[in-house]
ROZADREN-614126 format. One record per residue: x, y, z of N, C-alpha, C, O, CB in turn; residue number from 0. Coordinates in steps of 0.05 Angstrom, whole numbers. Atoms other than C-alpha are relative to their C-alpha. Glycine has a CB too. Layout:
REM ROZADREN-614126
BAPA      n.u      n.v      n.w     ca.u     ca.v     ca.w      c.u      c.v      c.w      o.u      o.v      o.w     cb.u     cb.v     cb.w     k
BAPA        X        Y        Z        X        Y        Z        X        Y        Z        X        Y        Z        X        Y        Z   NUM
...
END
This chain:
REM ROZADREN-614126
BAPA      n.u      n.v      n.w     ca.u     ca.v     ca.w      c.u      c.v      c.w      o.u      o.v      o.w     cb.u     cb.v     cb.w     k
BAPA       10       26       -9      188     -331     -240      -11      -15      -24      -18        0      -42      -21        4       23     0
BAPA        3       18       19      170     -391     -286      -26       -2       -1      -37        2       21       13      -22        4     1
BAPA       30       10       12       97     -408     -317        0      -18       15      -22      -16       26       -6      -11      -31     2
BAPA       12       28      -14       99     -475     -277        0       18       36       17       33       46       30      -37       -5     3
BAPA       -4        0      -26       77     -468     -202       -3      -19       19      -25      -30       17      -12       15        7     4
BAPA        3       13      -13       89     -512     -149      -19        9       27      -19       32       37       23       -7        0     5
BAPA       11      -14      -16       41     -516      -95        8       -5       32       18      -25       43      -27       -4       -7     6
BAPA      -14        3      -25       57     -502      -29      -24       -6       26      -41       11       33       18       29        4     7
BAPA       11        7      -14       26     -536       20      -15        9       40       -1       27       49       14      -15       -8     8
BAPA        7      -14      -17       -9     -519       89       10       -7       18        9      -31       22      -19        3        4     9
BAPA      -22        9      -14       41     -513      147       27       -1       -7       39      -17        7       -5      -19        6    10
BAPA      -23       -5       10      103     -500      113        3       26       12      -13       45       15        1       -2      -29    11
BAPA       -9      -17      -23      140     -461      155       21       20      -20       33       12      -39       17      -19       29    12
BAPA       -5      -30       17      166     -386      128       12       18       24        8       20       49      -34       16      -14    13
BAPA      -15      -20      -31      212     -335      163       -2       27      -15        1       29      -39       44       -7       13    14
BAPA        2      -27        8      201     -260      155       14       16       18        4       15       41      -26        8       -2    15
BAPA      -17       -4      -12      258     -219      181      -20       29       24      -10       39       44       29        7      -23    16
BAPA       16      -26      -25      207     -162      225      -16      -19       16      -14      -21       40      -25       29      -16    17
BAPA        9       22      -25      163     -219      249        4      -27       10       -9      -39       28      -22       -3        0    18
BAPA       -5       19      -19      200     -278      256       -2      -31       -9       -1      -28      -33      -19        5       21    19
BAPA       13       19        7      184     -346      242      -31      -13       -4      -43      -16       17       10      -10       11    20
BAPA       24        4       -7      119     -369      227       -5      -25      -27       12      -36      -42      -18       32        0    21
BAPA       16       18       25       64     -417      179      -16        2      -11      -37        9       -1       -7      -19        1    22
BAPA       29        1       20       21     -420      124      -24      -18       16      -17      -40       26        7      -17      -34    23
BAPA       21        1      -12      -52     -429      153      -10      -22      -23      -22      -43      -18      -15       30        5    24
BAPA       26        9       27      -81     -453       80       34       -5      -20       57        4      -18      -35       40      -17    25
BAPA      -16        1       30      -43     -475       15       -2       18      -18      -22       30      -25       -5      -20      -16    26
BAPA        3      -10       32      -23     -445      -44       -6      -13      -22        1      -37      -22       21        7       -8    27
BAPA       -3       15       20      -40     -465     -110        6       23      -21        6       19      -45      -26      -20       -5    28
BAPA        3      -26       21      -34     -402     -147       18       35       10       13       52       27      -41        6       -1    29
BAPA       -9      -25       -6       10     -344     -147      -11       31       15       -2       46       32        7        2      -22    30
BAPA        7      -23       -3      -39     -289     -150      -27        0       18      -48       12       15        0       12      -26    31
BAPA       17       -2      -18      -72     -310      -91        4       10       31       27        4       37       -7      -22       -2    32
BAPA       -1       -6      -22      -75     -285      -22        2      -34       19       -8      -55       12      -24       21        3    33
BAPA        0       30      -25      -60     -343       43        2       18       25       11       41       28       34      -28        0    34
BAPA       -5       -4      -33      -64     -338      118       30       -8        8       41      -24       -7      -21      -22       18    35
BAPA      -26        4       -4        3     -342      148       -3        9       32      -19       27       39       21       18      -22    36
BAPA       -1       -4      -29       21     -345      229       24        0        5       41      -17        1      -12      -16       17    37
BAPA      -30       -2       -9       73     -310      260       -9       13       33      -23       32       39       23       24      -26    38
BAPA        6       -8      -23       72     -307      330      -26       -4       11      -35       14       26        6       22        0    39
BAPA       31       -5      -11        5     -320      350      -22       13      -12      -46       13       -7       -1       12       22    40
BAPA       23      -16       27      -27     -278      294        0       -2      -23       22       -5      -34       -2       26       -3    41
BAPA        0        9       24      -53     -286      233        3       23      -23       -9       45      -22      -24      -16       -2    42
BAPA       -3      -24       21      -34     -245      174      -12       -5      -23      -27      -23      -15       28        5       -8    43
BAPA       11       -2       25      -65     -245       98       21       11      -15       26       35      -12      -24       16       -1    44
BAPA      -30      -16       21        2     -233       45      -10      -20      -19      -19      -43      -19       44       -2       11    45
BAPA       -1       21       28        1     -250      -22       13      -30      -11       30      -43        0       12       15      -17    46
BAPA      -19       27        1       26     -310      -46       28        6      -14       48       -8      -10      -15      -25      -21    47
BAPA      -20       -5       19       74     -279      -92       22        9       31       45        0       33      -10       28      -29    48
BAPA      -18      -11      -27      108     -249      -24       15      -21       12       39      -23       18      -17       13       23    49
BAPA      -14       31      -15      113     -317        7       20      -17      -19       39      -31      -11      -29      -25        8    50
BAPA      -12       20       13      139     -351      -48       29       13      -10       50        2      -14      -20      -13      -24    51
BAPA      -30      -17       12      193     -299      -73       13       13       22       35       22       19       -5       28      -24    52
BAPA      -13       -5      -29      207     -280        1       15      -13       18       39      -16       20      -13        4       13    53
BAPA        7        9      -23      187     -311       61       19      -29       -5       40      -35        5      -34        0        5    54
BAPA       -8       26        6      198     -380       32       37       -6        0       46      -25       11      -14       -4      -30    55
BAPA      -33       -3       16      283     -365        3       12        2       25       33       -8       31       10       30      -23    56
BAPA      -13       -8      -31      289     -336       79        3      -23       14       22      -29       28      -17       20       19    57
BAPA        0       22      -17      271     -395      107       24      -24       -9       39      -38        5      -30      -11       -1    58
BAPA      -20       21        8      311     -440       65       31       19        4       52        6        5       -8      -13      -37    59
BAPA      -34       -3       -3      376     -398       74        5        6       35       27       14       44       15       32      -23    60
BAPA       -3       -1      -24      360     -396      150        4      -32       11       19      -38       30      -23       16       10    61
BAPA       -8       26      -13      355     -475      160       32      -14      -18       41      -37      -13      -32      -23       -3    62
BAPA      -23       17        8      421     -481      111       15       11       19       26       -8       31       12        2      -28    63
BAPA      -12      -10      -26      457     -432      167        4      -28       20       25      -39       23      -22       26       14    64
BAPA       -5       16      -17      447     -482      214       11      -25        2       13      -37       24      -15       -2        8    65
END
């Protein structure tokens, strides 16, 4: 991943293939931070590095599917 980070804003919607669709609670501004994230009605705590090299790629190759 690159030195520059973009930040990801609160409510940006993220898909994780065990729970599903869900959203960031809080923003990112920083890689090596922890965020709230909702999937389903509950709130989780994942790194940011997870969301952004994950969650995030899933989501974008799930709304090009459609």
């Amino acid at each position: 991943m690159s030195d520059e980070f973009k930040v990801i804003q609160p409510t940006t919607t993220v898909y994780c293939p065990e729970r599903g669709e869900g959203w960031t609670l809080t923003g990112i501004t920083s890689i090596e931070e922890f965020t709230s994230v909702m999937f389903d009605g509950v709130r989780y705590t994942l790194p940011a590095r997870e969301i952004v090299e994950q969650l995030l790629p899933n989501q974008a190759a799930r709304q090009k599917q459609k």
